[in-house]
ZAKOLLUM-185495 format. One record per residue (C-alpha): y, z, x; residue in one letter. Coordinates in pm, whole numbers, plus 50000, padded with zeros to 5 digits. Layout:
<sites>
[[Y; Z; X]; 'a']
...
</sites>
This chain:
<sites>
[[28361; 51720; 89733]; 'x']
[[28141; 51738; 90056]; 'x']
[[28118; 52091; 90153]; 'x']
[[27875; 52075; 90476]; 'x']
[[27681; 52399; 90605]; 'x']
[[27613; 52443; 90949]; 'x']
[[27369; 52679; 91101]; 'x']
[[27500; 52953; 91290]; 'x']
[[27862; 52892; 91375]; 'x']
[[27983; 52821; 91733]; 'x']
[[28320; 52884; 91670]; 'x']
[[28520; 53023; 91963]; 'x']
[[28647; 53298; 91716]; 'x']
[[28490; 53272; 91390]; 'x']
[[28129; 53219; 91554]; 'x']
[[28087; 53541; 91752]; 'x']
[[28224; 53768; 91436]; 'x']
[[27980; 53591; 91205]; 'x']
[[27662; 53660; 91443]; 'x']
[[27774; 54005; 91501]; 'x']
[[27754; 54032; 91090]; 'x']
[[27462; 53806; 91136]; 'x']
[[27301; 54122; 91270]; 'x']
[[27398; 54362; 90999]; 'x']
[[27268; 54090; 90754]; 'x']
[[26952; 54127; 90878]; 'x']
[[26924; 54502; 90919]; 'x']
[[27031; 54535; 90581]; 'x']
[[26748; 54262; 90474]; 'x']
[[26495; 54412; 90701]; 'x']
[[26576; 54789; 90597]; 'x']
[[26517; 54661; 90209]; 'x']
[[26176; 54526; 90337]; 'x']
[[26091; 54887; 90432]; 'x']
[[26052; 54948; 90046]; 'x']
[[25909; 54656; 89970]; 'x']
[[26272; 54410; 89855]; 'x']
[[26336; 54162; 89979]; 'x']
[[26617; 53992; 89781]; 'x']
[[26923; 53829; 89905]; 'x']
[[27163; 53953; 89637]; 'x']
[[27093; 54277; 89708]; 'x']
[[27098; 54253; 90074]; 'x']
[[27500; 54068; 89964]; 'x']
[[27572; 54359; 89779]; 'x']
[[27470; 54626; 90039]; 'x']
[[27612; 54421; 90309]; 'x']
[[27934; 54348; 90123]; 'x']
[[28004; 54696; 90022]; 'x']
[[27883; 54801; 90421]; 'x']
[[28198; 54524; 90560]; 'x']
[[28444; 54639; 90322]; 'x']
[[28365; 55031; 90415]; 'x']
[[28425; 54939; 90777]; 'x']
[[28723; 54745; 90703]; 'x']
[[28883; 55070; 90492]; 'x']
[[29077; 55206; 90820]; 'x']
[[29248; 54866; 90779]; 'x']
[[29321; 54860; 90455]; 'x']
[[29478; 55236; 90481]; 'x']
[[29683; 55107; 90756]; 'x']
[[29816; 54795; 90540]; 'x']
[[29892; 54992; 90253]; 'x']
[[30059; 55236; 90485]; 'x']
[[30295; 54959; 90622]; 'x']
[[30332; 54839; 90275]; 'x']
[[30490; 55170; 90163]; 'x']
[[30700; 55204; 90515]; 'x']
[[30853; 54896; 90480]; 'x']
[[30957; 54981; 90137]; 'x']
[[31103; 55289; 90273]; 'x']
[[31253; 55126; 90573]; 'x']
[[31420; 54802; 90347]; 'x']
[[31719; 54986; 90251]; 'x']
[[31828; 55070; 90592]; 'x']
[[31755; 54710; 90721]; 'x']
[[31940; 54615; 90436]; 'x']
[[32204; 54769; 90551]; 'x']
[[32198; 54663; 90895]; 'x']
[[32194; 54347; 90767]; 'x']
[[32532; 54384; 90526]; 'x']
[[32710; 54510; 90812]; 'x']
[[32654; 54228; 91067]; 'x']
[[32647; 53994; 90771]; 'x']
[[32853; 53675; 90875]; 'x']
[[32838; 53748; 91250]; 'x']
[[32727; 53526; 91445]; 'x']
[[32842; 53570; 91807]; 'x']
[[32567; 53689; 92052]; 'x']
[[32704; 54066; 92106]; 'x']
[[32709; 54155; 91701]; 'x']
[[32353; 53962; 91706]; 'x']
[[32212; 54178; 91984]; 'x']
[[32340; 54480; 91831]; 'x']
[[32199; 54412; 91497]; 'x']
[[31834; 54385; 91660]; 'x']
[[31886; 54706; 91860]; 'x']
[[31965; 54872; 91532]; 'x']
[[31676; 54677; 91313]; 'x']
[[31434; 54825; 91600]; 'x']
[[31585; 55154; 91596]; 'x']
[[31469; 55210; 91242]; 'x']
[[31091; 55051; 91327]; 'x']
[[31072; 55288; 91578]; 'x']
[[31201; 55599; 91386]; 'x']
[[30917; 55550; 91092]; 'x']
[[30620; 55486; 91321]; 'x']
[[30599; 55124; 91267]; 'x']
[[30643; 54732; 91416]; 'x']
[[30804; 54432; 91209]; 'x']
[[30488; 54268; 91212]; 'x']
[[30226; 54539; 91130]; 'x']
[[30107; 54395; 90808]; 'x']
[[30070; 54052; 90936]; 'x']
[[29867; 54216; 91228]; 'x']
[[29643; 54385; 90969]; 'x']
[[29611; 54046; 90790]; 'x']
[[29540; 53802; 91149]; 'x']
[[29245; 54056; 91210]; 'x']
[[29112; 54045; 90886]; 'x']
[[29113; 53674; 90808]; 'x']
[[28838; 53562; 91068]; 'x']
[[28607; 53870; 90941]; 'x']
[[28681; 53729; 90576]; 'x']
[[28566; 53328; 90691]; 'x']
[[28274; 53461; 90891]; 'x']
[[28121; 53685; 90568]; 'x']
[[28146; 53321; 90408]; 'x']
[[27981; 53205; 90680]; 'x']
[[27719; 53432; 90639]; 'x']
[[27622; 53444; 90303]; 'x']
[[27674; 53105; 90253]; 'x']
[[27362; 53024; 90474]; 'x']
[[27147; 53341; 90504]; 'x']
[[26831; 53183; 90641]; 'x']
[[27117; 53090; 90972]; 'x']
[[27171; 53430; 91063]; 'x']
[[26805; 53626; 90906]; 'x']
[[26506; 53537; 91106]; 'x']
[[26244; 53703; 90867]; 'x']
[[26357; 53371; 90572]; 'x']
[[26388; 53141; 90853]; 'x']
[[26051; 53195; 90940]; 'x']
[[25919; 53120; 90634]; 'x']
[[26140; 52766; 90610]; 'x']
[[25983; 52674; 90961]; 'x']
[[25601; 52777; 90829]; 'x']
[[25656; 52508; 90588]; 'x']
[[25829; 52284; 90856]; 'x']
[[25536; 52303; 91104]; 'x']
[[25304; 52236; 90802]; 'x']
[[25512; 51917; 90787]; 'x']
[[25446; 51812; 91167]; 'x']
[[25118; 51917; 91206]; 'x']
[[24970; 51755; 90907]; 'x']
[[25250; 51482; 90786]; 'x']
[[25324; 51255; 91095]; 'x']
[[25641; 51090; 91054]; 'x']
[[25687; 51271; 90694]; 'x']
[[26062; 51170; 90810]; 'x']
[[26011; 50820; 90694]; 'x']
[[25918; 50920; 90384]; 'x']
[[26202; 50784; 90180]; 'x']
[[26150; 50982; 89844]; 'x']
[[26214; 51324; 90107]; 'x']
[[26511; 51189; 90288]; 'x']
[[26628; 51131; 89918]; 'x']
[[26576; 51462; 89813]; 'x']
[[26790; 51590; 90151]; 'x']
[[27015; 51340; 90054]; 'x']
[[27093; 51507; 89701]; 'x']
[[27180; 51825; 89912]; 'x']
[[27515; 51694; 89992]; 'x']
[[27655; 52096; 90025]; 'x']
[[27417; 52167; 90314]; 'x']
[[27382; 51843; 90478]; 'x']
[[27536; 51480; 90552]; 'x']
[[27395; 51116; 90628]; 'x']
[[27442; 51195; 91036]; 'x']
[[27217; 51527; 91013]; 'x']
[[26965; 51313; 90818]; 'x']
[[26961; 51070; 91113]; 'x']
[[26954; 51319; 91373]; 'x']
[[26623; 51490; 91267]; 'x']
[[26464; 51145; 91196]; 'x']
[[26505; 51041; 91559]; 'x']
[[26408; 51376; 91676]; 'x']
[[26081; 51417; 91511]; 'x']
[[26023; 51041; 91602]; 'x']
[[26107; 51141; 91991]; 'x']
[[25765; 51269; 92160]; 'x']
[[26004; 51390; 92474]; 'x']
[[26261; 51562; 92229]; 'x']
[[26361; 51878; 92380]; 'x']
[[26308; 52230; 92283]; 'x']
[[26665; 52269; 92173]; 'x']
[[26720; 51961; 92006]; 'x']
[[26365; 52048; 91801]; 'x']
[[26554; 52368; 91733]; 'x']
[[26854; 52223; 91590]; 'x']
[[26637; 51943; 91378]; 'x']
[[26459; 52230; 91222]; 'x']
[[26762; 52413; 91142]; 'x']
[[26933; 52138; 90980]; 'x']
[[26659; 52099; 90740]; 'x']
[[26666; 52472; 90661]; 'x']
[[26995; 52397; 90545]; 'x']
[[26879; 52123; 90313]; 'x']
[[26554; 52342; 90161]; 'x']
[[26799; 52678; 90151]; 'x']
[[26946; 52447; 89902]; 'x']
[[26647; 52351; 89690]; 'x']
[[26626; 52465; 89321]; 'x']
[[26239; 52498; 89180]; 'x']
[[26247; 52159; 88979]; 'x']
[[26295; 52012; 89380]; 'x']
[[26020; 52255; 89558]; 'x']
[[25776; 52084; 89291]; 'x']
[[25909; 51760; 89394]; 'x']
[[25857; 51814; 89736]; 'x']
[[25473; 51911; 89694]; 'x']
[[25405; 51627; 89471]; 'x']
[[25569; 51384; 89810]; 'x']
[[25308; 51487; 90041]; 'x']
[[24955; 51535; 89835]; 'x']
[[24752; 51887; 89915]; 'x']
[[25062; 52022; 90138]; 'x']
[[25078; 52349; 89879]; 'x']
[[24760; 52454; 90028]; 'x']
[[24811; 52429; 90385]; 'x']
[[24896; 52675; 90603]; 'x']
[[25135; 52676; 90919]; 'x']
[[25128; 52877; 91256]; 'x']
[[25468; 53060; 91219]; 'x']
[[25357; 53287; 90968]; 'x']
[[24998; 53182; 90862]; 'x']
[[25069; 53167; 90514]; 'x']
[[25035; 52835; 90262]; 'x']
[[25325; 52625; 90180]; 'x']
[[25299; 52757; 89785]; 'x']
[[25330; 53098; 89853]; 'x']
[[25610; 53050; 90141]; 'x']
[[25768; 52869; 89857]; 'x']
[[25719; 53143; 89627]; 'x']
[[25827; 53387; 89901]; 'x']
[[26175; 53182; 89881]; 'x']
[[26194; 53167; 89541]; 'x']
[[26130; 53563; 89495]; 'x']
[[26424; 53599; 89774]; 'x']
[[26703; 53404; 89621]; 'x']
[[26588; 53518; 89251]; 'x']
[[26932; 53707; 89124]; 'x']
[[26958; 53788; 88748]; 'x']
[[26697; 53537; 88663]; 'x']
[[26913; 53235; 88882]; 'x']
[[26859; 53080; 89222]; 'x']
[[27146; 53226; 89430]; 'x']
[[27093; 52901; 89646]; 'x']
[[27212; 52669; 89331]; 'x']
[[27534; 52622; 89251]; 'x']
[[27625; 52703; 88848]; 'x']
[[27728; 52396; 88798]; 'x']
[[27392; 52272; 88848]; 'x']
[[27252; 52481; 88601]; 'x']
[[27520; 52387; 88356]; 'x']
[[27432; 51984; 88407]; 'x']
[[27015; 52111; 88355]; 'x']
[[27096; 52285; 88070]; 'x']
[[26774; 52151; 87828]; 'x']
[[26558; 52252; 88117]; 'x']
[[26691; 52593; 88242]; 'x']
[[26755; 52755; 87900]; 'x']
[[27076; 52931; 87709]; 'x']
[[27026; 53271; 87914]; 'x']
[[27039; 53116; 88225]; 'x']
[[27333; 52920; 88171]; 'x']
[[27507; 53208; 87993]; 'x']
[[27464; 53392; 88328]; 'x']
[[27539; 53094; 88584]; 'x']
[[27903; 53103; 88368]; 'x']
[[27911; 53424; 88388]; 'x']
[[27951; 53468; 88754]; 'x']
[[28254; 53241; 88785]; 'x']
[[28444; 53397; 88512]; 'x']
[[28370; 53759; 88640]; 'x']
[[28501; 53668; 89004]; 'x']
[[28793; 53546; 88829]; 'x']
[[28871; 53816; 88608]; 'x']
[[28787; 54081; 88849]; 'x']
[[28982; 53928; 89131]; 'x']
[[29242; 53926; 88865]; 'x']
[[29272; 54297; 88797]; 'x']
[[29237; 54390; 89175]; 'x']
[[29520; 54177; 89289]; 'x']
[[29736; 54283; 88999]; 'x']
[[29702; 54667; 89077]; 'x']
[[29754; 54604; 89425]; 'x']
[[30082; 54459; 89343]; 'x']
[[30181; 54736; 89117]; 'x']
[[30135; 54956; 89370]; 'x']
[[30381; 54785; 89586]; 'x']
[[30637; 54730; 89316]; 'x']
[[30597; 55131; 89249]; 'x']
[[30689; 55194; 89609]; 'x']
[[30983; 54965; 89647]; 'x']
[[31114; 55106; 89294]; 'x']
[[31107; 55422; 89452]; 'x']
[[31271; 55378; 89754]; 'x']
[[31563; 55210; 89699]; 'x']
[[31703; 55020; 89315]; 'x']
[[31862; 54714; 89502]; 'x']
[[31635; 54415; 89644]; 'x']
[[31708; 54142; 89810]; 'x']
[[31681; 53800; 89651]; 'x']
[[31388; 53703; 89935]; 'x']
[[31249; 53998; 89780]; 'x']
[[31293; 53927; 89396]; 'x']
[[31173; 53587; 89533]; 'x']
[[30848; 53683; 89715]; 'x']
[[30754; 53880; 89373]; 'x']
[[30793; 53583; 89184]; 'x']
[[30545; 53388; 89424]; 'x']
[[30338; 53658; 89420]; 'x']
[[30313; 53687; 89053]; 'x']
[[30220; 53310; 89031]; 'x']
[[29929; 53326; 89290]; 'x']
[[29800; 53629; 89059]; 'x']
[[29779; 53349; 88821]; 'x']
[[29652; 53108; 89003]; 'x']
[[29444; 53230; 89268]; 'x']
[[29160; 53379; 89001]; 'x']
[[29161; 53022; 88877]; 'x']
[[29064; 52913; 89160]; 'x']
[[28808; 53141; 89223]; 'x']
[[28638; 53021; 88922]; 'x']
[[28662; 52631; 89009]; 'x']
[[28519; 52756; 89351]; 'x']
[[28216; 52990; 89217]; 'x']
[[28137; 52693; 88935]; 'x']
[[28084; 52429; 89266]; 'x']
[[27956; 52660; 89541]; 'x']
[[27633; 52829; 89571]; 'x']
[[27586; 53130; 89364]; 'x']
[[27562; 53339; 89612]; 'x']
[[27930; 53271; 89712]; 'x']
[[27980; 53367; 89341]; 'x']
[[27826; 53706; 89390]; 'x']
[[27952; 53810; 89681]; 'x']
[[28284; 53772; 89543]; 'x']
[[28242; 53984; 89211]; 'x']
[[28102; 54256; 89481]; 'x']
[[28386; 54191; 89726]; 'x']
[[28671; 54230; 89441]; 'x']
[[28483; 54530; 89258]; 'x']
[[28445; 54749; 89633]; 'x']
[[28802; 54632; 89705]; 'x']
[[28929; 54721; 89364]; 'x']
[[28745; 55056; 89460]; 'x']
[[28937; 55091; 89775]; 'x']
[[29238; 54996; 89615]; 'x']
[[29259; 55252; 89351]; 'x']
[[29151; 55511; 89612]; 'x']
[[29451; 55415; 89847]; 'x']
[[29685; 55392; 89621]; 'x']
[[29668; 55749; 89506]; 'x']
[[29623; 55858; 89851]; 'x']
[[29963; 55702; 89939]; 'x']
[[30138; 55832; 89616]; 'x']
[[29993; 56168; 89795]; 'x']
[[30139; 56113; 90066]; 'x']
[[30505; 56254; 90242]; 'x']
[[30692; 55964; 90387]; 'x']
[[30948; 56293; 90561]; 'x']
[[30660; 56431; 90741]; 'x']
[[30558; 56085; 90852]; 'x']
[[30896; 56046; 91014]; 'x']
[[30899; 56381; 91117]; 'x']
[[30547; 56306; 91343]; 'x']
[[30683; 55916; 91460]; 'x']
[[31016; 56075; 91585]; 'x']
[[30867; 56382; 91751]; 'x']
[[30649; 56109; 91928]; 'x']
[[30953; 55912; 92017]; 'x']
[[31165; 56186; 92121]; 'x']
[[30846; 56287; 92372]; 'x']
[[30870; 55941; 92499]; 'x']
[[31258; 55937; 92500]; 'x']
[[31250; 56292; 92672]; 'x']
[[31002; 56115; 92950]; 'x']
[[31274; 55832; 92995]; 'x']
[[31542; 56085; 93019]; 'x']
[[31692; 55964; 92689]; 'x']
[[31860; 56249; 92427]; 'x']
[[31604; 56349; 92130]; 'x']
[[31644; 56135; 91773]; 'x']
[[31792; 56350; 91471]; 'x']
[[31507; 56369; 91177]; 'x']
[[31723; 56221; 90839]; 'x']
[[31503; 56292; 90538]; 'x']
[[31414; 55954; 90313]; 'x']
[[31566; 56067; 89993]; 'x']
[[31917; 56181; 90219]; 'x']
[[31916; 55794; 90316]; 'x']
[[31806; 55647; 90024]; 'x']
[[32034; 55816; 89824]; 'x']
[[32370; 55744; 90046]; 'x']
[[32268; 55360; 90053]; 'x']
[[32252; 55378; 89668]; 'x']
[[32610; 55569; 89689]; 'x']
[[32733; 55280; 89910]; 'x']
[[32612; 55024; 89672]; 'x']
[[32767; 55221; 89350]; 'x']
[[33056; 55233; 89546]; 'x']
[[33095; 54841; 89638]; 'x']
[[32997; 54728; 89302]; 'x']
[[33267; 54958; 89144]; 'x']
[[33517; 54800; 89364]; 'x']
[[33373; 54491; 89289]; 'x']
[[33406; 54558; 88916]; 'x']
[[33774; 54709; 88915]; 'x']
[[33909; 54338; 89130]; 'x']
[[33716; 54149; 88912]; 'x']
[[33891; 54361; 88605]; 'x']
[[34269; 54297; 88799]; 'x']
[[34205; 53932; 88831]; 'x']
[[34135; 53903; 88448]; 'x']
[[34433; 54110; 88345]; 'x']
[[34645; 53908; 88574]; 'x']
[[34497; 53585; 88437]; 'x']
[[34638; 53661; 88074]; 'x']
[[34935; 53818; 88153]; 'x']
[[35011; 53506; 88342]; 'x']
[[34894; 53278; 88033]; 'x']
[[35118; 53514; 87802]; 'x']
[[35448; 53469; 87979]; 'x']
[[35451; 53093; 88155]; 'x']
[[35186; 52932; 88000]; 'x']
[[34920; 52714; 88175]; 'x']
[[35056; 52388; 88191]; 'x']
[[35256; 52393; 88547]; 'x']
[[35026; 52414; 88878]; 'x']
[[35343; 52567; 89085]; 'x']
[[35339; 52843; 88845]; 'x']
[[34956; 52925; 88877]; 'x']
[[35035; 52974; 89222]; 'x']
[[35234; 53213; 89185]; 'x']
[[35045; 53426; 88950]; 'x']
[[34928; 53669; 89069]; 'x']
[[35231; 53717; 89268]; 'x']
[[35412; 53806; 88915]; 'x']
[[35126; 54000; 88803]; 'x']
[[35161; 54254; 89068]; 'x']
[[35557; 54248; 89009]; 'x']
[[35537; 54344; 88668]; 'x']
[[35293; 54642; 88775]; 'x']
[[35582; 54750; 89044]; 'x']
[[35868; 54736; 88799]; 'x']
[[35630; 54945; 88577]; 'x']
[[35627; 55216; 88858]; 'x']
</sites>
C-alpha cells in the first residue's frame, strides 16, 4: 500500500482546520522548548489531550442527543404505528407535523447527532494530517530539515543525480512517490526555478527525511563524504548534530515515532527484543483501548434506551447488531493500521482513545445525573415563548415516565389482544379437527364459522 504525505494540506475544508491545529502544534512544541523538550510524542500527547478538551462541548451535546432520542423513540414509535400503512399525502403530512411536534417539545432536531458527527469528522482527518507530518505544520523541525538541505546545495551540486540518494527517497514510499522524486530533480537542476517551486522541492524532501530511521541518516552521510561536518545557513549548525537534533525529537519510548512498527519488526537482529516488544506494543494498545472506549460508549446508550421504553424497533435491534460487529472489527483495524503507519499515528491513537475514554466515563455519569423532565420543562417553556410571539396557545409539559409508561400500557394491551386471537384461532382449529375432520377443503372454510356457533349455543 502507497500511503503518500503531502506537506501542508490545501484542502478546501480539511486544509484550513489542519493549519489552524498546525498552530496549536507548534505552540505546544514551542512552549515544551521553554523547559528545555523538545519531543514530538509529547507535544502529540499535550496536543491530543488539548483537541479532545475543546471538542468536550461536542461530545456533551452528542451524548445529550443520544439520551433524547432514546427518550423521544417511543413516541415516534408511536406516531409511526398509527399512520402505519398510510400512504396518501394528507395522513403523510400529518405524521411529519406530529414527528416534529415531539423534536420540538424535547429541545432537539432529527439530525442533531449527525450534525455533531459532520463537524467532527474534518477536525478528526486534519489531527491525522497533522501528526502524520509534524515538520509540515512546526517551523522550529523544519528548520533543521532545510539546514541539512542547504548543506546539500551549497556544497553537493546536483546531489539530485546521485542515484544511491534518490534510492534511499525511493524506499520512503509512505512520504513520497516517483513524480515528487522527479519534480525536485528538475527543480534543483533549474537555475531560474522560482522561489515557490524551491519551496515546494524542499518540502517534499522533508517528507522523505521525516521518514528516515538512523540505519538511513548513516547512509545518507556515508553518500556524500565530510557532509556530517558541514554546516548550513538556516540554523548554523552541522549536519550531525541537526541529525541528532531529529533523532532526539522523534525519540518515543526508545523508538523513532517517524518509523512505522512494522519496520522494526522486519530489523529485528538489528534493533533488539525491547524495541520490538514496544513497536508491538503500540498497535495492540490502540486496539485494545479503542476496544474498551467504544464498548462503554455503547453501554451507555443501550442503558438509556432500556430505560426509556422495553420495545425497539427491528432497525433498532438491527443497528445494535452492526454496531456490536464494528466493536469487533474496528480495533482490528486499528492494529493493522498502527503496525503499517508511522508510530506516531500509533500514539496518537492510544492518547486519543485513553482522553476519550476519559470523557466518556465523565459524560456518561453526568447524563445518568441528569433530569430528562426538567429538560422538557426548559425546551417547552422556550417554545411556548416562541409560540406566545406567533400568537399560538402554550404546549402542556407531559412528564417522561407519564409517556413512557402509557406507551408500554398500549403495547401490554395490543400484545394481550394479540395473544387471546391467537389463543381463539387455536381452540377453533381443534375443535374443528375434533368434529369434521381435516380431509374436506369446503369444510375448513367454514370453520371457524362453526367454532363461533358452538360458543353461541353455549350461551
Amino acid at each position: 500500500m502507497n500511503f503518500i504525505t503531502l506537506t501542508k494540506y490545501d484542502g478546501a475544508i480539511i486544509g484550513p482546520v489542519a493549519r489552524l491545529l498546525g498552530h496549536i502544534m507548534e505552540a505546544i512544541f514551542s512552549f515544551t522548548g521553554l523547559f528545555g523538550i523538545f519531543n514530538i510524542g509529547l507535544s502529540i500527547i499535550i496536543f491530543t489531550i488539548v483537541i479532545k478538551a475543546l471538542m468536550i462541548p461536542m461530545s456533551i451535546k452528542q451524548q445529550k442527543f443520544t439520551k433524547m432520542n432514546a427518550v423521544i423513540s417511543p413516541e415516534i414509535q408511536a406516531i409511526n404505528h398509527k399512520y402505519k400503512g398510510k400512504k396518501d399525502q394528507a395522513s403523510m403530512m400529518k405524521r411529519n407535523e406530529e414527528t416534529m411536534a415531539v423534536y420540538n417539545k424535547y429541545g432537539v432536531r432529527p439530525t442533531g447527532g449527525c450534525l455533531q458527527l459532520i463537524i467532527q469528522f474534518p477536525i478528526l482527518l486534519a489531527l491525522y494530517r497533522v501528526v502524520w507530518n509534524i515538520p509540515a505544520y512546526v517551523g522550529r523541525m523544519r528548520d533543521i530539515y532545510y539546514n541539512i538541505i542547504t548543506v546539500l546545495q551549497d556544497k553537493f551540486s546536483g546531489f539530485m543525480g546521485n542515484e544511491e540518494f534518490t534510492k534511499l527517497l525511493a524506499n520512503q514510499n509512505t512520504a513520497i512517490n516517483g513524480d515528487k522524486i522527479t519534480k525536485i530533480t528538475e527543480t534543483f537542476a533549474n537555475a531560474t526555478a522560482s522561489v515557490e517551486e524551491m519551496t515546494v522541492a524542499k518540502n517534499y524532501l522533508v517528507d522523505a527525511m521525516y521518514a528516515f530511521d538512523a540505519d538511513e541518516w548513516n547512509s545518507f552521510k556515508d553518500m556524500f563524504t565530510n557532509i556530517g561536518g558541514m554546516a548550513g545557513t538556516t540554523t548554523g549548525e552541522t549536519v550531525t548534530d541537526s541529525i541528532d537534533k531529529i533523532e532526539s525529537m522523534n525519540s518515543f519510548m526508545g523508538l523513532n515515532l517517524s518509523v512505522s512498527p512494522m519496520s522494526y519488526l522486519s530489523n529485528f537482529a538489528k534493533v533488539g527484543i525491547w524495541v520490538v516488544i514496544a513497536a508491538i506494543m503500540i498497535p495492540l494498545l490502540s486496539g485494545l483501548i479503542q476496544y474498551i472506549s467504544t464498548k462503554i460508549s455503547l453501554a451507555a446508550q443501550e442503558r438509556q434506551k432500556k430505560n426509556s421504553f422495553k420495545k425497539q424497533e427491528e432497525e433498532e435491534n438491527a443497528f445494535v447488531q452492526s454496531m456490536n460487529t464494528m466493536v469487533k472489527i474496528m480495533p482490528v483495524i486499528s492494529i493493522v493500521f498502527c503496525f503499517m503507519f508511522p508510530t506516531c499515528i500509533g500514539v496518537y491513537w492510544i492518547i486519543s482513545s485513553l482522553v476519550q475514554l476519559v470523557i466518556q466515563i465523565c459524560v456518561n455519569n453526568y447524563m445518568d445525573k441528569l433530569d430528562i423532565n426538567d429538560v422538557v420543562a426548559k425546551n417547552v417553556e422556550k417554545m411556548n415563548a416562541k409560540r406566545a410571539r406567533m400568537g399560538l396557545a402554550p404546549m402542556k409539559v407531559t412528564k417522561v415516565a407519564n409517556i413512557t409508561q402509557q406507551l408500554e400500557e398500549d403495547q401490554a394491551a395490543e400484545e394481550e389482544k394479540a395473544r387471546k386471537r391467537e389463543e381463539q384461532i387455536k381452540a377453533s382449529t381443534e375443535y374443528y379437527k375434533s368434529t369434521t375432520g381435516t380431509g374436506r377443503l369446503s369444510s375448513k372454510a367454514n370453520m371457524v364459522a362453526q367454532y363461533n356457533e358452538k360458543n353461541k349455543n353455549k350461551k
